[in-house]
C-alpha positions, 0 to 999 in steps of 0.5 A: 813658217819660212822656207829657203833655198832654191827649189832645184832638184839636188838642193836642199831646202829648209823650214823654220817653225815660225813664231809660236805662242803656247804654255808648254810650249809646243813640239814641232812635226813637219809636212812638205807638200807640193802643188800641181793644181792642189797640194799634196803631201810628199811621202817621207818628207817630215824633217825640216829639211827637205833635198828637193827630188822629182821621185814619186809624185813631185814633178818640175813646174811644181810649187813646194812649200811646209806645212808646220804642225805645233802641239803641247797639251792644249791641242794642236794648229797647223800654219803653212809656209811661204810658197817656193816655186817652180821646182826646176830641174838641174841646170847644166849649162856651163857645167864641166861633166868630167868628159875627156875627149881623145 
């Protein structure tokens, strides 16, 4: 599995399935994770896509990376991605903020 994008709170990031080999051919589950000393699973975040947020336990400095899950009718396996890192927060330096200033 890939990820791209930019791990930037309010981007989106997105998971290929990678190359699989297996007769049927397997469906694909999705697991996004983070690590901030080991990796965790983020709640909810199953698809794959993923808006990267600092909710719940993912924080900025945290790595992020998916975790793909492929099944058919022999088993399963699981492959990680490539890692992304570090999750920054949104950069608004030089950014027009819609003020008016009187």
């Amino acid at each position: 599995p890939v990820i791209s994008g930019t791990p930037e709170v309010g981007q989106t990031l997105s998971c290929t399935t990678g190359t699989w080999t297996g007769i049927p051919t397997p469906t694909y589950t999705y697991q996004w994770q983070y690590n901030d000393g080991s990796w965790n699973s983020i709640a909810a975040a199953t698809s794959a896509t993923w808006v990267v947020t600092v909710a719940g336990a993912v924080d900025v400095g945290d790595s992020i990376r998916c975790q793909v899950t492929g099944t058919n009718a022999s088993g399963s396996a699981t492959a990680n991605s490539n890692t992304l890192g570090v999750v920054t927060a949104i950069d608004f330096t030089n950014q027009y903020l819609g003020v008016s200033v009187a």
